[in-house]
C-alpha positions as CSV (number, residue, x, y, z in Angstrom):
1,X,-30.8,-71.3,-3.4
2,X,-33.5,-72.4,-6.3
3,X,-35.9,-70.2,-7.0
4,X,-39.6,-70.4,-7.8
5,X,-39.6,-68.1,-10.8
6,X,-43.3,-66.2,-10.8
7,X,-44.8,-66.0,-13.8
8,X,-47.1,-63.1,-14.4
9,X,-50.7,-63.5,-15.8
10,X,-52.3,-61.0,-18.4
11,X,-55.2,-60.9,-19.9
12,X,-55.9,-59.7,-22.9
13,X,-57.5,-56.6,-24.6
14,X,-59.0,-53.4,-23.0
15,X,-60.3,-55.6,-20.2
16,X,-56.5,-55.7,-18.9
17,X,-57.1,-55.2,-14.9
18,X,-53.6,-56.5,-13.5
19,X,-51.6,-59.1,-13.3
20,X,-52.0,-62.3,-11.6
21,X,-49.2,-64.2,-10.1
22,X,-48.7,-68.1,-9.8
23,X,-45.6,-70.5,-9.0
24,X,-44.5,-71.9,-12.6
25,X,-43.0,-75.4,-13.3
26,X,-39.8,-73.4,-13.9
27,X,-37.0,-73.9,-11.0
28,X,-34.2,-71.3,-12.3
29,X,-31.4,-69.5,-10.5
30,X,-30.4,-66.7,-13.2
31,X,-31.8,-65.5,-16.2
32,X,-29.8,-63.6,-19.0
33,X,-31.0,-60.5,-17.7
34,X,-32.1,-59.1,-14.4
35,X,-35.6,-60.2,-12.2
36,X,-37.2,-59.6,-9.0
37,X,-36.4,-62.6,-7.5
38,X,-32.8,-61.9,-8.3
39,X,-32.7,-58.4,-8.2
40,X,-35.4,-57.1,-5.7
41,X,-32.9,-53.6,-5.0
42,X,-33.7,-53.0,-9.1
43,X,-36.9,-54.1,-9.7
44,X,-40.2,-54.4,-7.7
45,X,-42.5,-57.4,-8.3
46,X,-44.4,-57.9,-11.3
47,X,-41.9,-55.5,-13.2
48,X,-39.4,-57.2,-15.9
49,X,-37.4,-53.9,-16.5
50,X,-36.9,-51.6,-14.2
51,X,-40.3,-49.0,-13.8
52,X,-42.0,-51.4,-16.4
53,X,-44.6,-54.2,-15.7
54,X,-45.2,-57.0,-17.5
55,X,-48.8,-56.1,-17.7
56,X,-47.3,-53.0,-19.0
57,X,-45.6,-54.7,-21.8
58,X,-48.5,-56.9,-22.8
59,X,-50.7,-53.8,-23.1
60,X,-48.4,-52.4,-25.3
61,X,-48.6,-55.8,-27.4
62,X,-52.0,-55.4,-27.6
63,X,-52.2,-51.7,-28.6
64,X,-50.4,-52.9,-31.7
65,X,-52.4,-55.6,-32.5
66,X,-55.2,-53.6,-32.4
67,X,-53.6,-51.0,-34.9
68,X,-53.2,-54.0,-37.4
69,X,-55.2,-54.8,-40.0
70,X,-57.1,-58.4,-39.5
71,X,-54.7,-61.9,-40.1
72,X,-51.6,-59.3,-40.1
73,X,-48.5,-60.2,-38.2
74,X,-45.8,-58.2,-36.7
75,X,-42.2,-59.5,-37.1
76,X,-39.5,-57.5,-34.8
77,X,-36.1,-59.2,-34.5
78,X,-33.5,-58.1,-31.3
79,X,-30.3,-56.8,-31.9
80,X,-27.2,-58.5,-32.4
81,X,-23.7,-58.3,-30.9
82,X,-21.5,-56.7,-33.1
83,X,-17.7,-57.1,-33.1
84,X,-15.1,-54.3,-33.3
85,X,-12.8,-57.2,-34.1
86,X,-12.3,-60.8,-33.8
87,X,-14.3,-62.0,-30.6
88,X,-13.9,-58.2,-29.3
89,X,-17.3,-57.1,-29.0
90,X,-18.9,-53.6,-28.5
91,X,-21.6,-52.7,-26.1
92,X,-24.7,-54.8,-26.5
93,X,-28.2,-52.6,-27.5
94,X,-31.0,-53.8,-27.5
95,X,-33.3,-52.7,-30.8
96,X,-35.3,-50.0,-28.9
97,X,-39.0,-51.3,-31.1
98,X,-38.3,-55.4,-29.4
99,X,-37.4,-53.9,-26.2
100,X,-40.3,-51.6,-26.0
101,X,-42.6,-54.9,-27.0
102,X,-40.8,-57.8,-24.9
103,X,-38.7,-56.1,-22.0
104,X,-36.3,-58.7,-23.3
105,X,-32.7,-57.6,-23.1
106,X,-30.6,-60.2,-24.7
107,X,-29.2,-60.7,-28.4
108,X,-30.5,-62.9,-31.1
109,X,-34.4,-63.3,-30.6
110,X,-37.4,-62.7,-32.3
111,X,-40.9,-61.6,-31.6
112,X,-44.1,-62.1,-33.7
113,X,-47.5,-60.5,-33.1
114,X,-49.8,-62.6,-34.9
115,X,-53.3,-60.6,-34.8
116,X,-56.4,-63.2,-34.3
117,X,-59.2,-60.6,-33.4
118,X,-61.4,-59.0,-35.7
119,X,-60.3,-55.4,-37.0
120,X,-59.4,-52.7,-33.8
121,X,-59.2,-55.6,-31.7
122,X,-56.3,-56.2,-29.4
123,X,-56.2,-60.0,-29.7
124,X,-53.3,-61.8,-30.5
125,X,-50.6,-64.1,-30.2
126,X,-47.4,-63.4,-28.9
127,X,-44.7,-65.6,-30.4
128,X,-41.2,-65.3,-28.6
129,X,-37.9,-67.0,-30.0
130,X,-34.5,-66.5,-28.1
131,X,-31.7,-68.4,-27.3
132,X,-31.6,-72.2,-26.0
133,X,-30.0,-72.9,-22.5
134,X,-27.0,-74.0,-23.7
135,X,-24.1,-75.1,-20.8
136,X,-21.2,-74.3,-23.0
137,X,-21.8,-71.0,-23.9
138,X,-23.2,-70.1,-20.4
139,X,-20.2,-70.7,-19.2
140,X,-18.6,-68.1,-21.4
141,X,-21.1,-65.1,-21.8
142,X,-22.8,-65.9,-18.9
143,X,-26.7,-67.1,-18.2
144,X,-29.4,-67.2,-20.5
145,X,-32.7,-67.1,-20.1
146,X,-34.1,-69.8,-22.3
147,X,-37.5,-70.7,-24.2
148,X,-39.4,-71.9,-20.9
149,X,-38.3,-68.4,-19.0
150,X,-40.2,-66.7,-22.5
151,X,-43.0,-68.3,-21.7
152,X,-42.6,-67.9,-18.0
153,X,-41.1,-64.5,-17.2
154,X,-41.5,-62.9,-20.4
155,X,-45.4,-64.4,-21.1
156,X,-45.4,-65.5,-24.8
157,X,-48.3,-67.6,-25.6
158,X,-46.1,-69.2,-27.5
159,X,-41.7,-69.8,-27.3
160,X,-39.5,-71.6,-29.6
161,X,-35.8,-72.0,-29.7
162,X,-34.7,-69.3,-32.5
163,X,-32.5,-72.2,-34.2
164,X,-35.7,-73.2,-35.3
165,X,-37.7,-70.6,-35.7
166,X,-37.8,-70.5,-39.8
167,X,-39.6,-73.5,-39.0
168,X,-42.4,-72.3,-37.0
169,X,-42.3,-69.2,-38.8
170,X,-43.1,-70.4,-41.8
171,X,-47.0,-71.8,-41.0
172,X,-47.5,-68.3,-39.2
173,X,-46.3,-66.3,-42.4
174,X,-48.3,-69.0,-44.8
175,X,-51.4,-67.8,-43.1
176,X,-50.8,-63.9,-42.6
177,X,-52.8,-61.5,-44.5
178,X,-49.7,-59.5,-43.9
179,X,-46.5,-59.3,-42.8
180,X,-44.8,-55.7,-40.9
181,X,-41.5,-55.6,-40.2
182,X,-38.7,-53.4,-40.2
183,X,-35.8,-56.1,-40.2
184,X,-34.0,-55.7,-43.7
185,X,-33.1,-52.0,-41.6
186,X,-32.1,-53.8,-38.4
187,X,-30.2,-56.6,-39.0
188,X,-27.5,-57.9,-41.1
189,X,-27.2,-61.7,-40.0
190,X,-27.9,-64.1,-43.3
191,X,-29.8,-66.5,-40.9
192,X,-32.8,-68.2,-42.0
193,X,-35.3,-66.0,-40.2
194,X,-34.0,-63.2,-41.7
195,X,-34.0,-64.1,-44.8
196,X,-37.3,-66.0,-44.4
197,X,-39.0,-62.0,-43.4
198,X,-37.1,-59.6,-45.4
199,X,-37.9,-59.0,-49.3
200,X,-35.5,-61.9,-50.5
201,X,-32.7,-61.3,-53.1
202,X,-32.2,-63.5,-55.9
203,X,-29.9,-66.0,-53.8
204,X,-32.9,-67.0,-52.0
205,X,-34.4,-70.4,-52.8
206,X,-37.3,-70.5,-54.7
207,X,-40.4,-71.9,-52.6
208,X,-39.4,-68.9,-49.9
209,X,-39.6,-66.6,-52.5
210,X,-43.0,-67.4,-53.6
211,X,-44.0,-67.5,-50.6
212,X,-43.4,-63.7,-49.7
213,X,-44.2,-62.8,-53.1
214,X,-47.7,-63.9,-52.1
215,X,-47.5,-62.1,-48.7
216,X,-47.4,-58.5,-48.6
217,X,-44.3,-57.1,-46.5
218,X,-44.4,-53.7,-45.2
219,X,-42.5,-51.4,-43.1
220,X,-43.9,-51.9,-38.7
221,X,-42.0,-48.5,-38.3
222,X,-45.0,-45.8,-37.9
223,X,-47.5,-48.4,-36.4
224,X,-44.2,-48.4,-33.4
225,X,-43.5,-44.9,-33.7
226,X,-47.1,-44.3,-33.4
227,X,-47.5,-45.7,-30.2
228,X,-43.8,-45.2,-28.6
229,X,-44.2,-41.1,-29.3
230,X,-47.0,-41.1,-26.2
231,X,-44.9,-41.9,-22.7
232,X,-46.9,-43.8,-20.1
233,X,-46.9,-42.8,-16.5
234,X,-44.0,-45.2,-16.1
235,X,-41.9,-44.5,-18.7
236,X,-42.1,-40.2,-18.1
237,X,-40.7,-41.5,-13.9
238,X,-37.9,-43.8,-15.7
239,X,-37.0,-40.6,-17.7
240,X,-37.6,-38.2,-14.7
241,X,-34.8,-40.5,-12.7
242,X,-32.7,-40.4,-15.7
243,X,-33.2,-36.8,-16.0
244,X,-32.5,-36.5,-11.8
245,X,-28.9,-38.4,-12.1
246,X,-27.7,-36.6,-14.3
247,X,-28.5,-33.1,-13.8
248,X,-27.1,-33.6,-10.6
249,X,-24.0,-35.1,-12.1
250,X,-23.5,-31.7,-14.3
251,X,-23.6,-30.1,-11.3
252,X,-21.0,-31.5,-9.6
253,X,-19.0,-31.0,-12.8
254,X,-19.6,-27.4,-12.6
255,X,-18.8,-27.6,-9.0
256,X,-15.8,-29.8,-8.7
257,X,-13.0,-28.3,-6.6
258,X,-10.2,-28.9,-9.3
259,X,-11.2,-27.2,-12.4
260,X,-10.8,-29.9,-15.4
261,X,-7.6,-29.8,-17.6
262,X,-8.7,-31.7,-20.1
263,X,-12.0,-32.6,-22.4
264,X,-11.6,-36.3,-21.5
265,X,-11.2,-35.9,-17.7
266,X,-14.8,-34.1,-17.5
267,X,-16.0,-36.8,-20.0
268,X,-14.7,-39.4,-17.8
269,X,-16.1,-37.6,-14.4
270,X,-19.6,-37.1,-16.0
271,X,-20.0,-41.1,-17.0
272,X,-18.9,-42.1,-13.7
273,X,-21.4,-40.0,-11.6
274,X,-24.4,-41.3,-13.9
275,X,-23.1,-44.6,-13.4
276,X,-22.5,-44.4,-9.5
277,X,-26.1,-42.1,-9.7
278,X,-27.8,-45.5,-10.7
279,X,-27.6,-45.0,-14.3
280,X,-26.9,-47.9,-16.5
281,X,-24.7,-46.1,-19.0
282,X,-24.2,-43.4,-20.9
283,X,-27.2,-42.4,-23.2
284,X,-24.8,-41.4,-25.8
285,X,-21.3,-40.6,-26.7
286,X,-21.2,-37.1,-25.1
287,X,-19.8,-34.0,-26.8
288,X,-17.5,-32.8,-24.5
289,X,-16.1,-29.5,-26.3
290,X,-14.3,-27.0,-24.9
291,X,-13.5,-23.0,-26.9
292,X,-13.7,-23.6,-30.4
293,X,-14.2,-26.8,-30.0
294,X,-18.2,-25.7,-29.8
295,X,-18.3,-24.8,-32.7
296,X,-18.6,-28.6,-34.2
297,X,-22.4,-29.1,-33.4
298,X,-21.7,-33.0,-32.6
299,X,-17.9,-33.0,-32.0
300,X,-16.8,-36.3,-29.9
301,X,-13.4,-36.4,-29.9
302,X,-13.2,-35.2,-26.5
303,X,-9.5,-35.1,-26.8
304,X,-8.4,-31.5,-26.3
305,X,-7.6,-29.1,-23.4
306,X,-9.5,-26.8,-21.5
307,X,-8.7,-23.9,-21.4
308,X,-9.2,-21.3,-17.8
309,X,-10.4,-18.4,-20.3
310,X,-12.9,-20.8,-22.2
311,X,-16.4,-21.9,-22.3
312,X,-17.3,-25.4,-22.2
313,X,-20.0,-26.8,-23.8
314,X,-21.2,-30.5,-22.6
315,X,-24.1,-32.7,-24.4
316,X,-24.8,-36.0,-22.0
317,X,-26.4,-37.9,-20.3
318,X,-27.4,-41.2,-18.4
319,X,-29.9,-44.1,-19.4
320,X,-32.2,-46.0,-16.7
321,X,-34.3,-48.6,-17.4
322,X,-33.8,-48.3,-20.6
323,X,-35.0,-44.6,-21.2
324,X,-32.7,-41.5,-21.6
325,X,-31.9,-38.4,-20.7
326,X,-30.7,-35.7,-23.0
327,X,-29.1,-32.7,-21.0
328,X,-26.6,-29.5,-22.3
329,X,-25.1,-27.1,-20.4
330,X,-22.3,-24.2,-21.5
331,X,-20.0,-23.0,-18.5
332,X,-17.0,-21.3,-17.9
333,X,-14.0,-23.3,-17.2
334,X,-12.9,-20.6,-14.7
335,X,-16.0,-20.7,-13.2
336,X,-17.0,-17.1,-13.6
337,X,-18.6,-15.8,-17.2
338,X,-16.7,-13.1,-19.1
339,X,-19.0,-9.9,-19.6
340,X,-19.3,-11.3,-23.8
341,X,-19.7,-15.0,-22.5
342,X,-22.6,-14.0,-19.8
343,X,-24.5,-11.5,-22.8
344,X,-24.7,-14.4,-25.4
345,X,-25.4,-16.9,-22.8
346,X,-28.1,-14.9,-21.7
347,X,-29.4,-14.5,-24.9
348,X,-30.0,-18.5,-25.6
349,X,-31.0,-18.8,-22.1
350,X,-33.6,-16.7,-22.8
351,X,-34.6,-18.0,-26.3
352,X,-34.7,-21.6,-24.4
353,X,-37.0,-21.0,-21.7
354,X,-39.2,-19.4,-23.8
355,X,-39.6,-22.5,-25.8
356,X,-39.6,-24.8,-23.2
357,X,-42.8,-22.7,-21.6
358,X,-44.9,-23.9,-25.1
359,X,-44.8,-27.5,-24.4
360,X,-48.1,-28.6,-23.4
361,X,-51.1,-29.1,-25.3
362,X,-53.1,-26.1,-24.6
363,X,-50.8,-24.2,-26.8
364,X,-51.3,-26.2,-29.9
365,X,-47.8,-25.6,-31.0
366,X,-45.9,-28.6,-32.9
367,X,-41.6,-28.9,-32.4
368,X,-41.7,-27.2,-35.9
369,X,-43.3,-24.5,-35.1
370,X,-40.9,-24.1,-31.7
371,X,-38.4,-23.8,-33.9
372,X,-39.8,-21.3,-35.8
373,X,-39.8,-19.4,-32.7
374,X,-37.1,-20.3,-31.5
375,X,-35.3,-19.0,-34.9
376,X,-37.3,-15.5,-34.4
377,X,-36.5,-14.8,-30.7
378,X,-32.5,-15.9,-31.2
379,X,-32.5,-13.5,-33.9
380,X,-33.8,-10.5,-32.1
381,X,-31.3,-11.3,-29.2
382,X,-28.7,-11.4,-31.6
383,X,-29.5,-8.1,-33.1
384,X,-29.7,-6.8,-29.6
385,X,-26.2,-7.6,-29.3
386,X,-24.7,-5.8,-32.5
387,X,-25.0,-9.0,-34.5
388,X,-25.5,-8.4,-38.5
389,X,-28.5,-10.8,-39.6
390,X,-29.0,-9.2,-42.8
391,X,-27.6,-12.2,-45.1
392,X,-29.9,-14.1,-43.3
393,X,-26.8,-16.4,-41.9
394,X,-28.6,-17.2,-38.6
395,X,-29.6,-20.5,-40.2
396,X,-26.7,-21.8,-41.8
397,X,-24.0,-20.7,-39.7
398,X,-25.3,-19.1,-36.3
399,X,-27.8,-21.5,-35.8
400,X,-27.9,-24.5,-38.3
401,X,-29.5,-27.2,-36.4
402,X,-33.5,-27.7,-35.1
403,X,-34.7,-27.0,-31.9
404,X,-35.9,-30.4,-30.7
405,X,-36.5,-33.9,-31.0
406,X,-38.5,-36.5,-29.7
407,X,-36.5,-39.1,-27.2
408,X,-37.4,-41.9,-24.7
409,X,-35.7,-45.6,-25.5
410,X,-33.4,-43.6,-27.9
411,X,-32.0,-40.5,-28.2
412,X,-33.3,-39.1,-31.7
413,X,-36.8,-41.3,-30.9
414,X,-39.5,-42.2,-33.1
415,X,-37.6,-40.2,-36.0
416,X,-40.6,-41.6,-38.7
417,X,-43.0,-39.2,-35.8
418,X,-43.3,-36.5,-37.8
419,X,-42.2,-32.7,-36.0
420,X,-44.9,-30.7,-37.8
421,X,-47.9,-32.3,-35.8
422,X,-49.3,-30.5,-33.0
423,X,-47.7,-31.4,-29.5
424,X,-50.0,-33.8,-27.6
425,X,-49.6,-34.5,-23.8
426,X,-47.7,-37.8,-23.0
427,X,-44.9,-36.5,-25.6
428,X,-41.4,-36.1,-24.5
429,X,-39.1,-33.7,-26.5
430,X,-35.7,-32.0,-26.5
431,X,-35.5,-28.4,-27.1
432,X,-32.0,-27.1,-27.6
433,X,-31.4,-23.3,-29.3
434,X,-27.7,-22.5,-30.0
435,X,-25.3,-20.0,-31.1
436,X,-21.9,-20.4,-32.5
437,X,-20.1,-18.0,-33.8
438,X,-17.4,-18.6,-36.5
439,X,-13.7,-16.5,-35.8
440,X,-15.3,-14.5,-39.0
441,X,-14.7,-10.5,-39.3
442,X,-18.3,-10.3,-39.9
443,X,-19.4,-11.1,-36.3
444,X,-18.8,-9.2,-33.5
445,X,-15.2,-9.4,-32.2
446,X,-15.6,-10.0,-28.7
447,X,-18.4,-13.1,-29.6
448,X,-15.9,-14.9,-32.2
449,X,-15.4,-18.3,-30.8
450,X,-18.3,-19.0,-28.7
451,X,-20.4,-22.1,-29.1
452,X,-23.3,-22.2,-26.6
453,X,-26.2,-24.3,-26.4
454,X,-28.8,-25.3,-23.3
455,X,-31.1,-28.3,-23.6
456,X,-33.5,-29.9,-21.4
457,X,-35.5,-33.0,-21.9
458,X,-39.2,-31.4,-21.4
459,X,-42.8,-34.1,-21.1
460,X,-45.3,-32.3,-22.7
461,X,-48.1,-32.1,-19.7
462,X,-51.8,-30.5,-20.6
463,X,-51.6,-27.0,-19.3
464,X,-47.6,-27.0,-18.0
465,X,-44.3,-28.3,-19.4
466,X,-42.6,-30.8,-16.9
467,X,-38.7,-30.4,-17.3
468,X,-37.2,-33.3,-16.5
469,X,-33.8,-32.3,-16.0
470,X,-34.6,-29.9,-14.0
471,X,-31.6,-30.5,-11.6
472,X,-28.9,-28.9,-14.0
473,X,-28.6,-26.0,-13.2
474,X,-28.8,-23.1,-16.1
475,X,-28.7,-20.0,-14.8
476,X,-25.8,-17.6,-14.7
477,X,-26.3,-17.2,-11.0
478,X,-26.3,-20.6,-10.2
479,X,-23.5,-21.6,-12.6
480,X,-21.3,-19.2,-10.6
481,X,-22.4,-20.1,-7.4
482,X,-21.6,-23.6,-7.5
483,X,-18.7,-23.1,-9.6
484,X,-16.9,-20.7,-6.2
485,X,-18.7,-23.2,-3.9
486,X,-21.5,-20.9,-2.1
487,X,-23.9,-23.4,-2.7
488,X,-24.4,-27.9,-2.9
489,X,-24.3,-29.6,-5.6
């Protein structure tokens, strides 16, 4: 069947309204990535990533246009595939700063913002170079989109072939008051667009190095950062479903009918319910780290047994359109806490909810300060439990790590963002206390050997926190019930 690829309309600047649909020229059965037209169970029309419009995307492009100064350009390259060896290839990821600008998901492109409106202005250019159709190669790795689907499905004002892009780039950089890019940290391919943006090294011949030595390059990374921190509507619901598959998945972890043996059976039963949940992927390699194991704040091995009398600390979660989840959970293997176990669970549980409660605006609280109440409250629930916090160990040892992070497209998100501003609604952020407790005389015996943390991925909301992982269960109650089967998972 051919299909009538629909190309989506949108106008620029604040005066966006929606988007306007038309039948292009282009008569295309695939694309390198997903569509409506091809994938109506994944997508809805007028979306080009699942949850995200293409109006969506554009108003994003214009957002940073309008944070540039006048004549600058913006210069974001995609990911590459890399290769564990030979034509073995890893996982393809898309660089989370093109995504969030194009919604294009394949390797080797480029995209150029070229401001053309007067300061604070949101006009622009987009520029678009990906991949040519190319028969051959299709036929190994499958369909590509092409330069007339960038134009088409992706709406660049203007598409190339990124063979050739050095060549268009060149006028487009000749005329730039400016030039922002982050690509000498993002990609390692000598190709001649890469070399063409980046500050050049001796190597490079000489007109291209006069020619940036008359441009002025500078890092894109906070103008991105600046405007990735703040979720839209769209992006918190891609989360919230991220969130939804997999808290449901721990729970039917914690629920399973034949307790887990072994770190890499649970690993494996986790990443196939966020998968069969309508995840993509994994967000992450998980920590899956049973007893001692815990101790290792981001141990991956995931190679050990589990032991009945042990806790079991787990750190996943799934991605969906492209946004993440980031969930932890601590449970007994045996399904029923020890008297120690359920006291210095408790005792994080407790310092965790009370953190998650100040994330909204009205508080005026910034992740820094969280933590700093979060390093307070741990230590009175400590003491309450005989711990010794005189040396002041409870931030090396007991607790060495911060509260919280931002995360969206990645996991650690918008790490240039810094954690001492005030928390704004729109913001999405971990918050994570934990305890572990070194097999050290000074610690109370019955406590040696524990590693426990509980995180949630929490939207900052203006009056409320919304917890969007709510469906993991978390407390002790719960845990037990589902682990002896009274209740669903």
């Amino acid at each position: 069947m051919i299909l009538h690829h629909l190309r989506v309309l949108v106008p620029r600047g604040p005066s966006i309204s929606g988007p306007r649909r038309f039948y292009s020229a282009v008569l295309q059965t695939k694309f390198g990535q997903p569509s409506f037209e091809t994938h109506p169970w994944s997508l809805k029309a007028g979306e080009v990533t699942p949850g995200i419009s293409a109006l969506e995307y554009a108003t994003r492009r214009a957002k940073l246009a309008s944070e540039l100064p006048g004549g600058a350009v913006a210069v974001v390259p995609a990911a590459y595939v890399k290769y564990r060896s030979g034509p073995v290839f890893y996982p393809f990821h898309q660089n989370p700063d093109f995504l969030y600008l194009t919604g294009f998901l394949e390797p080797e492109a480029l995209c150029v913002i070229e401001k053309t409106g007067p300061v604070g202005s949101g006009g622009h250019t987009f520029h678009l170079f990906v991949r040519g159709k190319d028969s051959h190669a299709e036929l190994w790795d499958g369909p590509r989109s092409g330069v007339q689907a960038a134009l088409d499905m992706f709406n660049a004002d203007e598409a190339g072939d990124i063979e050739h892009a050095e060549h268009h780039l060149r006028p487009i950089l000749e005329r730039a008051s400016a030039v922002y890019t982050d690509a000498a940290s993002q990609t390692r391919k000598p190709s001649g667009f890469a070399r063409l943006i980046t500050p050049p090294p001796a190597t490079v011949p000489g007109p291209l190095v006069q020619m940036l030595q008359d441009r002025r390059v500078l890092p894109l990374k906070r103008f991105m950062h600046k405007l990735r921190v703040f979720k839209s509507e769209a992006e918190v619901a891609n989360m919230r479903k991220a969130g939804q598959i997999s808290g449901r998945a721990f729970n039917k972890a914690i629920a399973a009918k034949e307790r887990f043996t072994m770190e890499r059976d649970l690993w494996a039963f986790l990443e196939y319910k966020f998968r069969m949940g309508g995840c993509e992927k994994e967000a992450y390699v998980p920590v899956i780290a049973g007893g001692r194991n815990s101790l290792h704040i981001h141990y991956t091995r995931n190679d050990d047994k589990l032991r009945e009398y042990d806790l079991v600390l787990v750190d996943a979660g799934g991605q969906y359109g492209g946004y993440v989840t980031d969930i932890t959970r601590t449970w007994p293997i045996s399904g029923t806490f020890t008297p120690a176990q359920k006291d210095l669970y408790q005792a994080v549980l407790n310092v965790q909810k009370r953190c998650v409660s100040l994330c909204h605006e009205s508080v005026r609280v910034s992740l820094d300060e969280i933590h700093e109440v979060s390093e307070m409250e741990l230590e009175s629930e400590l003491k309450r439990l005989g711990f010794d916090l005189t040396s002041s160990r409870l931030r090396s040892v007991l607790f060495p790590h911060h509260v919280g992070h931002y995360v969206g497209l990645d996991i650690h998100d918008c790490g240039s963002y810094s954690k001492s501003g005030k928390l704004r609604a729109g913001q999405c952020v971990t918050v994570e206390p934990g305890v572990y407790v070194p097999d050290d005389m000074q610690w109370p015996k019955h406590f040696r050997g524990m590693g426990i943390r509980i995180e949630d991925t929490v939207c900052v909301g203006d009056d409320g926190p919304v917890v969007l992982s709510v469906e993991a269960v978390k407390e002790i109650v719960d845990i037990e019930s589902l682990a002896a089967g009274v209740t669903t998972a």
